[in-house]
N, C-alpha and C positions, 0 to 999 in steps of 0.2 A: 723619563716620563712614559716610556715604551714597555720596559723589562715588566710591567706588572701585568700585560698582556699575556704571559707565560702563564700565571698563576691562573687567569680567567681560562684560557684555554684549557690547560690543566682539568678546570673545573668544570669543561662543557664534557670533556668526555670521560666525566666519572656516571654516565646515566648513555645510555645505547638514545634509546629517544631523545633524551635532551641534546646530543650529539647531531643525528639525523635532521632536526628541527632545524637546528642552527644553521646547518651548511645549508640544507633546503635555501633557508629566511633569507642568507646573506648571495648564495646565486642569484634568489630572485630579486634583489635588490639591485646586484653588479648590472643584473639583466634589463634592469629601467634606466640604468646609470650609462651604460654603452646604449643605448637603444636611443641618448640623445644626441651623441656622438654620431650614429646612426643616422639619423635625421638631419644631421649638421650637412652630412654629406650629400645626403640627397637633394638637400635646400643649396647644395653649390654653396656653403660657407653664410646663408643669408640669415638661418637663424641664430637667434641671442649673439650675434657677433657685436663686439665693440666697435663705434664709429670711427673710435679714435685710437692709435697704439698707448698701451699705459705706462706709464715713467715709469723704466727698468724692463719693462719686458714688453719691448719691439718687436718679438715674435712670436707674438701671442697667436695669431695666427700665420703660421707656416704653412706657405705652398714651395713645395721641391719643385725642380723641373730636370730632366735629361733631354736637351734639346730642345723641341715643339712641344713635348709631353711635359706637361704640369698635373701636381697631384698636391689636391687639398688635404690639410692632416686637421682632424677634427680634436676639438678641444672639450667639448663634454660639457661637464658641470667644472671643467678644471680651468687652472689658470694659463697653461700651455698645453701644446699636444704629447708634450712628452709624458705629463703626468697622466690623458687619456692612454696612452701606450701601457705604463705600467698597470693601469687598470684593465684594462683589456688581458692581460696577462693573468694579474690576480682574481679575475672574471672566470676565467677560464678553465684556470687552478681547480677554483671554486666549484664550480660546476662540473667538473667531470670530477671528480673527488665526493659530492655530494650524491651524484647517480649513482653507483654500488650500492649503496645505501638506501636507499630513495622504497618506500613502504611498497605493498604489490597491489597498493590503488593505483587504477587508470591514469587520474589526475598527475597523482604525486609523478608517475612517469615520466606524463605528458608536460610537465609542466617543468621537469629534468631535464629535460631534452629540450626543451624551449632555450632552456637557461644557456643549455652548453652550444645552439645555434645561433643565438645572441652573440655570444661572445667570438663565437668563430668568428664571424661577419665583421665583427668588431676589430680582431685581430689584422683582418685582409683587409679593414678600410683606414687604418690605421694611417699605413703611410711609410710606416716605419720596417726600415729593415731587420733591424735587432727584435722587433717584436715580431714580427713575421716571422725568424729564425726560431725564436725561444718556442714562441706559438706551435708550431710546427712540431718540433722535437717533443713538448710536453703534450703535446695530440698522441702522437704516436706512441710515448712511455705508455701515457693514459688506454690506449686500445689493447696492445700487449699488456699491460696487467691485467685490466678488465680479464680480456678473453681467457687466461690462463687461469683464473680464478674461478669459483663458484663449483659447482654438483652440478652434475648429469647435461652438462651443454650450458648449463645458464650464465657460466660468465663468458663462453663463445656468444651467443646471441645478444648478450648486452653489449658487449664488444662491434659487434654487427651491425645492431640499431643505431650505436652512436656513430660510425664510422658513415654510416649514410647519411643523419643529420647533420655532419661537417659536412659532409659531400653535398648536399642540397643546399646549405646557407650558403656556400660559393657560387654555386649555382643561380639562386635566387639572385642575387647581385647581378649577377653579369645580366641576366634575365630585365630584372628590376631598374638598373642602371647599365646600362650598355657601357657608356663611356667612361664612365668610374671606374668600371671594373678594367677595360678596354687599359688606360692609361696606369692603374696600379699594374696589371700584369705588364707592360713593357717596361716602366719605372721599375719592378723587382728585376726584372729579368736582365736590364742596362747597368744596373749595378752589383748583380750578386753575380752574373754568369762568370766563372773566370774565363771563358772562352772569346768574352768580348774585349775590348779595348777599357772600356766606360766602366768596368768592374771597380770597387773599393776595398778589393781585398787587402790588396799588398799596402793601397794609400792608409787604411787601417791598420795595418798592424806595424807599418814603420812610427805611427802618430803617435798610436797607443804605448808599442815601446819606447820610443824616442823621448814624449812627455813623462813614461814611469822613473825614468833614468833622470832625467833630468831632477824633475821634482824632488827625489833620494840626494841627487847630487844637492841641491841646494837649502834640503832640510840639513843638512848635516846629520851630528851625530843623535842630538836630542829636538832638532827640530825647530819651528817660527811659532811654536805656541798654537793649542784647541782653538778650532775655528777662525782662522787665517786661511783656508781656502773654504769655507761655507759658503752653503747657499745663502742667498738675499746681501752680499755683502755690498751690494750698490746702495740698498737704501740708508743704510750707514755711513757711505765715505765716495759713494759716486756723483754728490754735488747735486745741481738742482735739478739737472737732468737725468738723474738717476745714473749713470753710464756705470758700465761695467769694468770699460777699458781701464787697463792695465790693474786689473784687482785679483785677476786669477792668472797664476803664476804655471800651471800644467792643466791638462787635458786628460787625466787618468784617476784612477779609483785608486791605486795602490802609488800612485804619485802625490794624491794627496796627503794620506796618510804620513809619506817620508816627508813632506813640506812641513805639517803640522809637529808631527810628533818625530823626526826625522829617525834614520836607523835600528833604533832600539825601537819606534812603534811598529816600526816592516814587518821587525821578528815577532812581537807579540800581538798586533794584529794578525799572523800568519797563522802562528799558534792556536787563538781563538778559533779562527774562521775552521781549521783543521779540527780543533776537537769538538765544535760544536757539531760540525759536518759528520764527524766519527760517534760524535751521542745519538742523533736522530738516523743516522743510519742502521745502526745497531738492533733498534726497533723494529724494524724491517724482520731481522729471522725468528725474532717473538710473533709477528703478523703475519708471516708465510702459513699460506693457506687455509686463513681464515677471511670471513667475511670482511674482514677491515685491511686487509690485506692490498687490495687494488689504490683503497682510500690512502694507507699509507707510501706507496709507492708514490703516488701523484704528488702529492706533499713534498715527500722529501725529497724528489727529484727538482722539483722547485725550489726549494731550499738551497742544496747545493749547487742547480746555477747560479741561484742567485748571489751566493757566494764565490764560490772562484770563479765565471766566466763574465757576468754581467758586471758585477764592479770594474771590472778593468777600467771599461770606456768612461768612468768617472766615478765621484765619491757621491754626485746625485742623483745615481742608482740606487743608495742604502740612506742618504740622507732623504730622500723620498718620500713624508708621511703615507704614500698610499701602501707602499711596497712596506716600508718597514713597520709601521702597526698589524699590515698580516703576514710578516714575519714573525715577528713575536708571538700573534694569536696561535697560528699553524704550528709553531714550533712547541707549546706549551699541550694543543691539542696531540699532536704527535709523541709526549712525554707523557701522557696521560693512557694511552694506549693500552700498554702492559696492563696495568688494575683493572681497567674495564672488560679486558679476553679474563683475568685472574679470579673477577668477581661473577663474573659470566658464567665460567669453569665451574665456581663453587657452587653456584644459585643451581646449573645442569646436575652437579654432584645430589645437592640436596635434595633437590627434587625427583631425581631415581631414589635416594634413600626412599624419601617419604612412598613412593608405588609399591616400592620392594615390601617395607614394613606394612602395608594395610593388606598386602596381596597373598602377608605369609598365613599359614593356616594360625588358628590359634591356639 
């Protein structure tokens, strides 16, 4: 239902404008979409929250705590906070992918930069340390291509702009919400410092290996059959309470895989994920230093974490609708790339033809 999001993308950037438009359209959308996640936070959890937990998903709203420190994770227009995380993500994506681009009206600018401090805020209220991580890393690809890109200083100073508007949304927080901000920064810092005690590094990556192994171990060699660990499998076989228990057999993205499609899908899921990661990157030294150049780094760098590093921690990373419908889109707009610099090229060819010939004597 997904793969024809390629052919649409495909088709957004067979047209420079019609390309520009789109990413614009769909930032300032992500930028309405987080902005109620936004608000969730500031209302303390009080807006559009459910009275009641819903059969199957009892944590619909999730507050963490480390200690005395508790942190509300905001759910959006979604049905957990995890699917606001990955939007936050794809928010983000979006928005600084669409600024390079962004026309040299005021508005279009301002309204650039609006989108990608949205989403920052969004990232840092999230809650979540994986998106905070990814957030973080795809900021920084993002400033580094920016700045290295454009004529005479202009992809430094776009670089520049936007690095202060992330710098300001965090700001604004702490500013705006004292304690919000107050308790996310010690909740990141209690779990990600490896210098503390309270860190999840190691407890991650024993989980995460421990459940891929596992899951492999018990797929066998061909596997427990498509979608035996999917999402929603409570509301099919978890009884009247919806329960989950005992329906999901591992903890990992690439353990699912070996549960479903056991051994033989390890290797040809590996396969995919490797060539698709090696087709869209490839596009990359066709893009080098051109205007679309910063756009496509951003992209693709998204891409391929989302591919080998985020899956790990589950298969509802890529089972995802938010994440994998702009999977697809982004990857199709990234295939489309070449034609558009090819047809660009020829349209610049043509149009010195045409000066040269009216300008020669006759």
């Amino acid at each position: 239902m997904y793969t024809p999001l390629v052919a649409v993308g495909f088709v957004l950037a067979s047209s420079a404008a019609l390309l520009r438009r789109t990413l614009v359209l769909l930032s300032a959308l992500g930028a309405v979409v987080l902005g109620l996640g936004l608000a969730q936070v500031a209302a303390g959890g009080k807006l559009l929250t459910p009275t009641a937990p819903t059969p199957g998903l009892d944590n619909l709203v999730i507050e963490r705590a480390v200690g005395a420190v508790k942190v509300l994770q905001p759910t959006g227009t979604f049905v957990d906070p995890g699917r606001f995380a990955s939007m936050a993500i794809v928010g983000v994506v979006i928005a600084l992918a669409a600024y390079p681009l962004a026309g040299l009206g005021l508005r279009q600018r301002f309204l650039g930069l609006c989108a990608i401090g949205v989403a920052v805020a969004a990232i840092w209220s999230t809650g979540g340390r994986g998106a905070l991580l990814f957030g973080v890393a795809l900021v920084g690809i993002a400033i580094i291509a920016t700045g290295r890109a454009g004529r005479r200083g202009g992809g430094f100073r776009r670089a520049l702009v936007a690095s202060v508007v992330c710098g300001v949304a965090v700001v604004l927080i702490a500013i705006a919400l004292p304690s919000t901000f107050s308790s996310r920064a010690t909740y990141y810092s209690a779990t990600l410092d490896p210098r503390l005690q309270t860190n999840e590094w190691a407890f991650r990556w024993n989980l995460y290996q421990g459940e891929t192994l596992q899951g492999i171990r018990r797929g066998g060699v061909i596997g427990r059959g498509t979608g035996s660990q999917a999402l929603g499998l409570q509301y099919l076989f978890g009884g009247a309470d919806r329960s989950v228990a005992g329906l999901y057999k591992t903890e990992a993205g690439w353990g699912a895989v070996g549960y479903e499609w056991g051994l033989v899908g390890v290797i040809l899921w590996a396969l995919w994920c490797a060539a698709w990661s090696r087709r869209v990157r490839g596009v990359l030294r066709l893009t080098r230093g051109t205007s679309y150049g910063p756009t496509a780094v951003i992209i693709v760098s998204w891409i391929t974490l989302f591919l080998g590093i985020q899956f790990i921690g589950g298969k509802q990373a890529f089972q995802n609708y938010v994440s994998n419908a702009y999977f697809w889109l982004l990857s199709g707009i990234v295939f489309g790339l070449p034609q558009l610099l090819k047809t660009a090229a020829e349209d610049e060819s043509d149009a010195e033809y045409a000066l040269s010939a009216s300008s020669a004597p006759p």
